[in-house]
C-alpha positions as CSV (number, residue, x, y, z in Angstrom):
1,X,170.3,170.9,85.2
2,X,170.2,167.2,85.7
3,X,166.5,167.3,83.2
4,X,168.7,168.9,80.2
5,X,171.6,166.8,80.7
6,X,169.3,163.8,80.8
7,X,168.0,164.6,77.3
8,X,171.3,165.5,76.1
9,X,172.2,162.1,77.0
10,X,169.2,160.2,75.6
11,X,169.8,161.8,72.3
12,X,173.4,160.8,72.0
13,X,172.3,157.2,72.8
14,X,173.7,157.5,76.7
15,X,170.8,156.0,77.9
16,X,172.3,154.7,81.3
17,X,173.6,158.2,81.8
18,X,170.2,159.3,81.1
19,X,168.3,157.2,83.5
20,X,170.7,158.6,86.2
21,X,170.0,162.4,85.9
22,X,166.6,161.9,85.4
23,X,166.6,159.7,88.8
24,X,167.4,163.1,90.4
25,X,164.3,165.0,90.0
26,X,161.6,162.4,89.5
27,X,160.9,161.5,93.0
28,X,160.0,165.3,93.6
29,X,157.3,165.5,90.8
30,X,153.8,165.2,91.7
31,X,151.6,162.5,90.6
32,X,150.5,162.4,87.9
33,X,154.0,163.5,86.3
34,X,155.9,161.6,88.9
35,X,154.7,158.3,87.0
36,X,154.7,159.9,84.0
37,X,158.4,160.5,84.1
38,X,159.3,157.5,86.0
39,X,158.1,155.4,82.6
40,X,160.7,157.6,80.9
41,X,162.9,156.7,82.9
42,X,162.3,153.1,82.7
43,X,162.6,153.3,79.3
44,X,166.2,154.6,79.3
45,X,167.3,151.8,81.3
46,X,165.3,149.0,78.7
47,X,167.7,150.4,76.2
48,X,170.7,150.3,78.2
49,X,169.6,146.8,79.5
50,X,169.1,145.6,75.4
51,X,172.8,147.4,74.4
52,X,174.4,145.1,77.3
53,X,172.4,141.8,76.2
54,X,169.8,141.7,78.9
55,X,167.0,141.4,77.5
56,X,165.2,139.5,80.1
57,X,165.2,141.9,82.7
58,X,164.7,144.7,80.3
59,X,161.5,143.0,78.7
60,X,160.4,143.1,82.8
61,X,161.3,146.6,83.0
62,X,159.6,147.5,79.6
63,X,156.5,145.7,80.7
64,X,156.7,148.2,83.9
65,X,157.3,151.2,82.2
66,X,154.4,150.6,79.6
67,X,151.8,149.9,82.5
68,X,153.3,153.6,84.3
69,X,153.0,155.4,81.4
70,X,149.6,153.8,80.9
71,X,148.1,154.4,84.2
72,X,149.0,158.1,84.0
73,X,148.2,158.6,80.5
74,X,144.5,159.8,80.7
75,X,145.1,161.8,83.9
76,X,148.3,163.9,81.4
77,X,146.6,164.4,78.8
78,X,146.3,168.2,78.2
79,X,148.9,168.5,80.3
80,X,152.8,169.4,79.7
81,X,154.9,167.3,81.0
82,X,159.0,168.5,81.8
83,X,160.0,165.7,80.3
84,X,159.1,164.4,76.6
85,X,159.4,161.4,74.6
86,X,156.9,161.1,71.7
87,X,156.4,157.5,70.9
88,X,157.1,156.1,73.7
89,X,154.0,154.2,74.7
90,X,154.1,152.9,71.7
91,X,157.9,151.8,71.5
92,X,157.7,150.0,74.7
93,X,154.3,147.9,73.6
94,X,156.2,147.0,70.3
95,X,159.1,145.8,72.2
96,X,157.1,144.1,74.5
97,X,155.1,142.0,71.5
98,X,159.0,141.5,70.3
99,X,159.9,144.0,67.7
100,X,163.5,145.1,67.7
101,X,164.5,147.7,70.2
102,X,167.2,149.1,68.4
103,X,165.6,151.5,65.6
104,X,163.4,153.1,68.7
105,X,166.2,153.9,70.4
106,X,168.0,155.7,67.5
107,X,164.3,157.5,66.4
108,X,163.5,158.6,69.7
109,X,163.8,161.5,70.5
110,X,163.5,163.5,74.3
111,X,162.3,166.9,74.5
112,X,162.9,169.0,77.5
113,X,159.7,171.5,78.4
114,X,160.4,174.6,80.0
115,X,157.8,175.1,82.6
């Protein structure tokens, strides 16, 4: 439940909200999904960090994220994931180099994958 309601809230631009169901069922994955996700997750919270002004921990937390989802992306790929956000890699590298955060957050999109 907490992975659907997680995507529900990403979509609707909850992204705290999302970043706490998802906390509930990362830590169980194994790896390399587990750091797969947890880079989702981070991401979640770099939005909810931007919405409340912060962007210097959220540029910390984006730099994090981008180097989880980067040390786990060869070892994914061909894999399915239960958790989807296409363009994510790529969101969190553009925000890092200092493109605006806000029209990935409203393009963005995550996909729940039934296993």
């Amino acid at each position: 439940k907490h992975w659907s309601q997680g995507v529900a809230d990403f979509n609707a631009g909850r992204f705290w909200h999302a970043h706490e169901s998802w906390e509930q069922g990362w830590t169980l994955l194994a790896e390399p999904e587990r750091a797969y996700v947890q880079g989702l997750i981070q991401l979640a919270a770099v939005f909810h960090l931007m919405e409340r002004g912060r962007e210097e921990p959220a540029l910390r937390l984006c730099t994090s994220a981008l180097e989880k989802l980067d040390s786990c992306w060869d070892a994914m790929r061909g894999r399915l994931p239960r958790l989807e956000i296409i363009g994510a890699r790529e969101a969190l590298r553009e925000i890092v180099q200092g493109v605006s955060w806000k029209p990935h957050a409203e393009r963005l999109k995550a996909e729940l994958v039934l296993l």
